[in-house]
C-alpha positions in Angstrom: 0.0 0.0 0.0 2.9 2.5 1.1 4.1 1.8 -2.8 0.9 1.2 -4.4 -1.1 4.9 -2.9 1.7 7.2 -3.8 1.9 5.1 -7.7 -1.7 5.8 -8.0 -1.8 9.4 -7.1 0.7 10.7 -9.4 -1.3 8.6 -12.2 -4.2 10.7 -11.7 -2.2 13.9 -11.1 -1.3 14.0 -14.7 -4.8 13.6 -15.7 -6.3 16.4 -16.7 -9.5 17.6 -15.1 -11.2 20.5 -14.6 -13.4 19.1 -12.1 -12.0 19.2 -8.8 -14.4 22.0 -7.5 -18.3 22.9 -7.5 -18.5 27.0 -8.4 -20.5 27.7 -5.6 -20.4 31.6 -6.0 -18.3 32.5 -3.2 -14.6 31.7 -2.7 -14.5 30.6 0.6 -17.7 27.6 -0.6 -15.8 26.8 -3.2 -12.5 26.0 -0.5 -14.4 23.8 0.8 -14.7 21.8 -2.7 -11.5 21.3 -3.0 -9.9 18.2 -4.2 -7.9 17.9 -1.5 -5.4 15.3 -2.9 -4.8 16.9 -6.1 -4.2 20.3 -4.4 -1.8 18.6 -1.9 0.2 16.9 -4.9 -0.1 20.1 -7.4 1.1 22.5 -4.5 3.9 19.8 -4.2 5.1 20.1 -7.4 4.8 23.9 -7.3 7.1 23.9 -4.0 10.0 21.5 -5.8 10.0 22.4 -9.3 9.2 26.4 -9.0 8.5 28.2 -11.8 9.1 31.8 -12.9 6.7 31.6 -15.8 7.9 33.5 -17.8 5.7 35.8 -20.3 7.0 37.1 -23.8 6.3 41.0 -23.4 5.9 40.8 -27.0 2.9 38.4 -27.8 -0.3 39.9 -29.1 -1.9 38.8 -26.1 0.1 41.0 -23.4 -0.6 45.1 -23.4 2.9 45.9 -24.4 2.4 49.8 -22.9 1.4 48.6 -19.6 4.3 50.1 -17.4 3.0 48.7 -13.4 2.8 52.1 -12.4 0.3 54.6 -12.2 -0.6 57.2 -15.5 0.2 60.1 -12.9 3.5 58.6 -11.7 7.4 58.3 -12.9 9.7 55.8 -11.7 13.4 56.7 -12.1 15.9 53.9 -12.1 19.8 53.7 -11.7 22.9 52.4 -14.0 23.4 50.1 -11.4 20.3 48.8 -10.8 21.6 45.3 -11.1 23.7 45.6 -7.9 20.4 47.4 -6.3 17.4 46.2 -7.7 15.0 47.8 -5.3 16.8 51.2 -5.5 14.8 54.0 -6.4 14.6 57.6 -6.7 10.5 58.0 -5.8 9.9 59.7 -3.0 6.4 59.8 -1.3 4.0 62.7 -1.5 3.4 64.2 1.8 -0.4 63.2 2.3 -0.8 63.5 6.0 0.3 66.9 6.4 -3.5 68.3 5.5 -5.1 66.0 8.5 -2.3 68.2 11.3 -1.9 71.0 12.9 1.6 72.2 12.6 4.0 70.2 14.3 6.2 72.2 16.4 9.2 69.9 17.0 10.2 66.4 16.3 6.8 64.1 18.0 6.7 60.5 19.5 5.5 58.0 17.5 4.1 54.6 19.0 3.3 52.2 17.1 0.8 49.1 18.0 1.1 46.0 16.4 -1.7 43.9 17.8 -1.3 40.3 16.7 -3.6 38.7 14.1 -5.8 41.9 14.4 -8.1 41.7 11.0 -10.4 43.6 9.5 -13.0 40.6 9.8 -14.1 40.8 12.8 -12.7 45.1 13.7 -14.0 47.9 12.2 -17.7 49.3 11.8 -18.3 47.0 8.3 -16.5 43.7 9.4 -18.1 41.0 8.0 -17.9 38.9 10.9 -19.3 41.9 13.3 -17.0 43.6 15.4 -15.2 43.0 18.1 -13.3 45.9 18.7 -15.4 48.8 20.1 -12.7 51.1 21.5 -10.6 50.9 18.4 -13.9 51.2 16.4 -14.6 54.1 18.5 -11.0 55.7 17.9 -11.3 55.0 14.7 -13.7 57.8 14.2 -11.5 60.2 16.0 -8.3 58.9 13.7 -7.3 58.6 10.0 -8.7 54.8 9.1 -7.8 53.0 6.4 -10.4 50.0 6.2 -8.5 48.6 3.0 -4.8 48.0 4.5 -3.2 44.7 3.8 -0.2 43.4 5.7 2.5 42.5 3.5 2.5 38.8 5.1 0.2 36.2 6.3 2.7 35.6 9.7 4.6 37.7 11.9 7.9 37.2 9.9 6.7 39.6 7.7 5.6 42.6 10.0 9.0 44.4 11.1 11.0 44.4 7.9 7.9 45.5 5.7 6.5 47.9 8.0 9.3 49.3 9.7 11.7 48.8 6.6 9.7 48.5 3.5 11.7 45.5 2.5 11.4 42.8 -0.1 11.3 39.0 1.0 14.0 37.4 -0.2 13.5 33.6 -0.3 12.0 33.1 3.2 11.6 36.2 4.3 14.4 39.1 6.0 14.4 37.6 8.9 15.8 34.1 8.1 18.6 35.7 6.8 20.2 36.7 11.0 22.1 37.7 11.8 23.4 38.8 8.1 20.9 40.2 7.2 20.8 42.7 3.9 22.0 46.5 4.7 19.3 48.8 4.5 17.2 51.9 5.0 14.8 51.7 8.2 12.4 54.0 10.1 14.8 53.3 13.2 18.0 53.7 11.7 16.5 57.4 9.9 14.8 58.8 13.0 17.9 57.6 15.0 20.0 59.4 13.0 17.8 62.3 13.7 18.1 62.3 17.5 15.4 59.6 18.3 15.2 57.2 21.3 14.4 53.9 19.5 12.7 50.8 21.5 10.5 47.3 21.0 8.0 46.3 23.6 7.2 42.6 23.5 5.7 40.2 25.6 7.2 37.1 24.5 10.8 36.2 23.6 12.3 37.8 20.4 14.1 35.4 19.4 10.9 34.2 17.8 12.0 35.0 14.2 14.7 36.0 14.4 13.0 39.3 15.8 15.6 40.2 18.1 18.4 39.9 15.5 16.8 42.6 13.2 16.5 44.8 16.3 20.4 44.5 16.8 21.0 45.0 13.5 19.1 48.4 13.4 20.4 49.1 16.8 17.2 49.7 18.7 18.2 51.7 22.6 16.1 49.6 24.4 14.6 45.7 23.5 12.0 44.8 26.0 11.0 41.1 26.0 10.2 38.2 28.1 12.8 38.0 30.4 12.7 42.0 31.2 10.0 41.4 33.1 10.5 41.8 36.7 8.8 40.0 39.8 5.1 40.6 39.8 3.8 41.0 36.0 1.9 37.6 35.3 2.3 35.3 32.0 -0.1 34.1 30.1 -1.8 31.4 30.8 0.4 27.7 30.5 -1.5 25.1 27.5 -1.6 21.1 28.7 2.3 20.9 27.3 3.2 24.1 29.8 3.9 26.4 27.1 2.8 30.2 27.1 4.1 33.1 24.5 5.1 35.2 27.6 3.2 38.0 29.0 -0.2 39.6 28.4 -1.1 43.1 26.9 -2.1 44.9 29.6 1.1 43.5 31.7 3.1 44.8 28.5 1.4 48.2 28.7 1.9 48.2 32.1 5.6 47.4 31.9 5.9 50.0 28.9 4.1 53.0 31.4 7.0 51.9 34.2 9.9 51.9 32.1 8.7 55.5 31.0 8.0 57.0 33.9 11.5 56.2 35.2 13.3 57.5 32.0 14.7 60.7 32.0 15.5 60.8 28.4 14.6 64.0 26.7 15.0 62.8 23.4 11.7 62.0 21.1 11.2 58.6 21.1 10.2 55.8 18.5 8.4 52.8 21.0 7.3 49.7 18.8 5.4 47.5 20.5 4.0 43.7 19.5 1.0 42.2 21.3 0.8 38.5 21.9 -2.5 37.9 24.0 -4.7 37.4 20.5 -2.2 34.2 19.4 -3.4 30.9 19.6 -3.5 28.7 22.1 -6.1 31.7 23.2 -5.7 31.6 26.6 -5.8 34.5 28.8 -6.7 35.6 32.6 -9.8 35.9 33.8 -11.1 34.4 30.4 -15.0 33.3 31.5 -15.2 37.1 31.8 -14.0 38.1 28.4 -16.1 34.8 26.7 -19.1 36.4 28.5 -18.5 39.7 26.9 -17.9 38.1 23.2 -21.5 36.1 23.6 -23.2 39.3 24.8 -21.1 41.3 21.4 -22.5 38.0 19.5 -26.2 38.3 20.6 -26.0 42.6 19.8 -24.8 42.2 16.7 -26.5 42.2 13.2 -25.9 39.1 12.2 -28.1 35.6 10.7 -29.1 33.4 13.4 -26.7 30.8 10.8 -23.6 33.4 11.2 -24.0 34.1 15.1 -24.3 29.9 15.6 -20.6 30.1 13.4 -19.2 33.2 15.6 -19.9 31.3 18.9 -17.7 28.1 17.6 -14.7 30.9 18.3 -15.7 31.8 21.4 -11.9 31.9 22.5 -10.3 33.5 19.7 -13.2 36.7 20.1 -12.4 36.1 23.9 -8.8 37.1 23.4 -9.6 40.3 21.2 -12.1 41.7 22.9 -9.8 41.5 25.9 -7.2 42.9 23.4 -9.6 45.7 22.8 -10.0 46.7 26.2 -6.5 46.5 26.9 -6.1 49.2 24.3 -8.4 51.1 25.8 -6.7 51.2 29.1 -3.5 51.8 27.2 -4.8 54.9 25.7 -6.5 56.5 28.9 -3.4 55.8 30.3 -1.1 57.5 28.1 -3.8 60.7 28.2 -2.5 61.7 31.5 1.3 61.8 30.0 2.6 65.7 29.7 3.6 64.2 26.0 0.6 62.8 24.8 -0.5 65.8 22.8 3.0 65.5 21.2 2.3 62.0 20.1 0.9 60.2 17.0 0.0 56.6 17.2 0.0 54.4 14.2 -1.8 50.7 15.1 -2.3 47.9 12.7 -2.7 44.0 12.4 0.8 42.3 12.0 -2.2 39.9 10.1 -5.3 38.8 9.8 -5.9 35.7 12.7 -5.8 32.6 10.5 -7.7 30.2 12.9 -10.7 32.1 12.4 -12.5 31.1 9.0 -11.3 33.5 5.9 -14.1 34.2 3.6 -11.6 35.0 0.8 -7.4 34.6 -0.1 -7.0 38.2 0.5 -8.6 38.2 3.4 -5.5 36.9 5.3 -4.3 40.4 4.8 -6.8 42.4 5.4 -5.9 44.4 8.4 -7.0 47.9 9.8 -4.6 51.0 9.6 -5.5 53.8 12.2 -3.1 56.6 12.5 -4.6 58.8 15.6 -3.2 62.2 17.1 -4.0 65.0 19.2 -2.3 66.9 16.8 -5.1 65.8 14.6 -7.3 68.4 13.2 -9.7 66.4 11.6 -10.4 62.9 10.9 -11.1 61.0 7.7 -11.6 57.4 6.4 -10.0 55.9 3.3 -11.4 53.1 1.0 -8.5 53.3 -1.0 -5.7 50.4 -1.0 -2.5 50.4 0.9 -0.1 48.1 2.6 2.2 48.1 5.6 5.0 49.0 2.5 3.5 52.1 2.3 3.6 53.3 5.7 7.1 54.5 6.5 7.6 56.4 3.4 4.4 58.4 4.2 5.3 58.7 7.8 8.8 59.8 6.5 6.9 62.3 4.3 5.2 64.2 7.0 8.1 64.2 9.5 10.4 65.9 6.5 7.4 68.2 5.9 6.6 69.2 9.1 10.1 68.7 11.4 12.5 69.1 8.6 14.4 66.1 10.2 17.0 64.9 7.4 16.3 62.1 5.0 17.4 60.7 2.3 16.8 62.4 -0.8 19.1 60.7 -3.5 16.8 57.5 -3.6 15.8 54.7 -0.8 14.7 51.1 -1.9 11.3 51.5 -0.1 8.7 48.6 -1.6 5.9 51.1 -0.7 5.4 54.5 -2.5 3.1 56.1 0.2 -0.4 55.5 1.5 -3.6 56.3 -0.4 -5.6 58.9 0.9 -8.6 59.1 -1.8 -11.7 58.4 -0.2 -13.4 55.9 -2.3 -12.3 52.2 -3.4 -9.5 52.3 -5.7 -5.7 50.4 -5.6 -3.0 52.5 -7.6 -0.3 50.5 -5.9 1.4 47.5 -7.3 2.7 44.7 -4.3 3.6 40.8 -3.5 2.1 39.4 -0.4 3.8 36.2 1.1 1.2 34.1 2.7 4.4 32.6 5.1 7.8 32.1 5.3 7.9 29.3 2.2 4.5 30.4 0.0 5.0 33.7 -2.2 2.5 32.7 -4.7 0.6 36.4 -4.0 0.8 39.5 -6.6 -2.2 42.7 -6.3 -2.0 44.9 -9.0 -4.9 47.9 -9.5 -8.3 46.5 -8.6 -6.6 42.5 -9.4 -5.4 39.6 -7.0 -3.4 36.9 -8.6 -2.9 33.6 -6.1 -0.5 31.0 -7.7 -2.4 30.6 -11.2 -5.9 31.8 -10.2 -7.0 35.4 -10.9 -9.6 37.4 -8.8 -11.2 40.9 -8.8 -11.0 42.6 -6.1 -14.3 45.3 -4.9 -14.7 47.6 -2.1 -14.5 46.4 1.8 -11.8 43.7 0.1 -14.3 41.4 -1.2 -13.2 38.8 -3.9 -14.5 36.7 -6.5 -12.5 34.5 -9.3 -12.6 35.9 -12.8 -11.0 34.6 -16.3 -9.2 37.0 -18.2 -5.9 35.1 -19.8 -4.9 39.1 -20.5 -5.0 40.1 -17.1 -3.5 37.0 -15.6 -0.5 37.3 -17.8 0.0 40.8 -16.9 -0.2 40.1 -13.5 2.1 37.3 -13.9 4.6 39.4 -15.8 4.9 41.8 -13.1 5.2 39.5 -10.4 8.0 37.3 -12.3 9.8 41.0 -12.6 9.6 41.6 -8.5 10.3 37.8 -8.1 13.6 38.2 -10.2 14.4 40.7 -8.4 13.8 39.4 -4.9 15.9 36.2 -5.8 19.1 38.4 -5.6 18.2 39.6 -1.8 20.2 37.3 -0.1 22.3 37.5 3.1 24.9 40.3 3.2 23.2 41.8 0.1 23.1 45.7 0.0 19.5 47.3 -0.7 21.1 50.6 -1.2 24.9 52.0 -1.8 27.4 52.6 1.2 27.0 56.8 1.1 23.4 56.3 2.1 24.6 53.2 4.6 26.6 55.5 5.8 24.5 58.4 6.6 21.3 57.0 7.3 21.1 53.4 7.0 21.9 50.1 9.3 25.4 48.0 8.2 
């Protein structure tokens, strides 16, 4: 049988069929069709034999003046743009400058990176209902972006794309510690410009190689696990006596100590990872926080058929509503601070919570984006498309606009070219997604989503359905084989940019 199964199965692989699943309207029925064997063994072959497929630019079937950018936008390249693929000379148009009041001098930043915080189930339109009513509630007070995708499906991805707008390479930056590529960051640039850089993290960050990348861009101050003292309490141990480390609101709390003793009077840069909303899903006191996701459950607008689906998660909703209030806490917290009203807060999804059912491919990405200030002078929402590429380069924007702090100006290698501010559903951006540390089978392009071979279009609030346009695909395809070549030459001790801007901004 051990001979006979395997003998059998790669018969039928080489079959052709085109029935392996019932087109059931939506994408997440039609997962549920799959041919599960056939998938297993053509992912298989996918993973050993890859493929570039490449596309002649000059068939009849491929738009030979499609360029991957925007009609309104230029993209200026280098001689050597062999030896830095990603280098470029764009530089983001300062977008949030219209939402402040002028900034006086150089302001915090804090930025939240709640783990597996999605769209799905957080913001005023999820799908699932929400389960976030502080954050909804800030949200209306904030610049909100209900159209952000992470640029991975893990945590791998989170640091070097949103604090570094960095390509992959083959399995992502981090994999590469401790020689990782020399690059451009949002800490190495605001350190350079006087700022007190830190992570906050409940857990150990040695956990992809976290810790390495925060050596590397010489972060002050790396809070983790083992800087806890006496008296903060873990997270609750599973059957096998394993926890990720400390709650959110003992992080918080340990964040609030450390800066009340500090005497630094520099402006700071404070990065800080939730773990609480990671499975196993166990937290303190957690009969009270399943209590409060039933009562969410029973208030919300839902089909008695989508409620009975919502209570099979009771622990995962547990944890982010308990997330949620932790937040809140956080926030009323910080109010009392003398340098609050010199702050801006940026919080995101390092990705969307996979144990909870995805209704669509993208939908692993689909993460909120809230950007919220006392310096605000109004607030807005955007249904326009961005990604955590796009972040720094904007944030970078406003802080040369504003604080005239020094930045780069001969070129960076930034992924992102800036967030999207328009206020209805478009995506001008071009970008891959990697699903996890081995699966980069993910390319958006305008209102398009290619995964592996199949093509989708995408419409507003990130819903999805699969389309057939051979055209498209193969655009789509030829732009992704382009970033793909590209990314295969990011390897470790690769240079994204040249030494003079190593030098003056960057990390070695």
């Amino acid at each position: 049988m051990a001979i006979l199964f395997p003998a059998v199965s790669i018969f039928f692989y080489f079959i052709p069929s085109k029935s392996t699943t019932f087109h059931l309207g939506s994408e997440y029925e039609n997962n549920l069709t799959i041919n599960k064997t056939a998938f297993f063994l053509s992912a298989s072959v996918d993973y050993i034999f890859p493929s570039f497929d490449e596309i002649d630019i000059y068939a009849d079937s491929y738009i030979g003046d499609y360029d991957g950018m925007d009609s309104n936008k230029s993209q200026t390249t280098y001689p050597f743009e062999y030896e830095y693929p990603f280098y470029h000379s764009n530089q983001a148009p300062d977008v949030l400058s219209p939402f402040f009041q002028p900034i006086k001098s150089q302001p915090n930043i804090v930025i939240i990176l709640v783990e597996g915080l999605g769209s799905a189930f957080s913001n005023e339109e999820a799908y699932l209902g929400s389960f976030t009513p502080f954050l909804d509630s800030l949200a209306n007070k904030s610049l909100y972006w209900k159209n952000m995708l992470s640029a991975g499906g893990r945590t791998f991805a989170v640091l070097p794309s949103l604090m570094s707008s960095m390509p992959f390479g083959k399995n992502g930056i981090l994999e590469m510690a401790p020689n990782m590529p020399s690059h451009l960051s949002l800490y190495s640039i605001l350190k350079r410009n006087g700022y007190q850089t830190s992570f906050f993290y409940g857990g150990n960050t040695e956990f992809d190689n976290m810790k390495s990348y925060l050596i590397k861009n010489h972060v002050d101050q790396i809070i983790e696990e083992k800087s806890f003292p006496d008296g903060y309490t873990k997270l609750p141990v599973t059957s096998q006596n394993f926890t990720w480390g400390y709650s959110d609101d003992q992080l918080y709390r340990l964040y609030f100590e450390r800066k009340n003793k500090s005497v630094n009077k520099k402006p700071e840069l404070n990065v800080i990872l939730t773990v609480a909303t990671h499975d196993p899903f166990l937290i303190k006191n957690q009969e009270k926080y399943i209590d409060m996701a039933k009562l969410r459950i029973d208030k919300l607008s839902l089909g008695a058929e989508k409620k009975a689906e919502n209570n099979n998660f009771l622990h995962q909703y547990s944890c982010i509503m308990y997330a949620d209030e932790s937040l809140k806490k956080f926030f009323q917290e910080y109010a009392k601070r003398s340098d609050y009203n010199q702050t801006i807060f940026i919080i995101t999804g390092d990705h969307r919570m996979p144990e909870i059912p995805m209704s669509t491919k993208i939908d692993r990405y689909h993460v909120p984006l809230l950007i919220y200030s006392p310096m605000l002078k109004r607030n807005a929402q955007f249904a326009s498309v961005s990604t955590h590429f796009d972040i720094i380069p904007s944030v970078l924007s406003l802080l040369g606009k504003q604080t005239n702090i020094k930045l780069p100006k001969a070129g960076n290698s930034w992924m992102g070219d800036g967030l999207d501010t328009f206020r209805v559903f478009r995506n001008i951006h071009q970008f891959p997604l990697m699903q996890n540390k081995s699966t980069l089978i993910d390319f958006i392009m305008n209102e398009y989503h290619m995964n592996g071979n199949s093509l989708f279009k995408i419409t507003e609030n990130m819903d999805e359905s699969p389309i057939s346009d051979e055209i498209k695909l193969k655009q789509l395809q030829a732009e992704f084989n382009r970033f793909k070549e590209k990314n295969a030459k990011v390897k470790p001790g690769f240079k994204l940019v040249p030494d003079s801007l190593i030098s003056r901004y960057g990390i070695n």
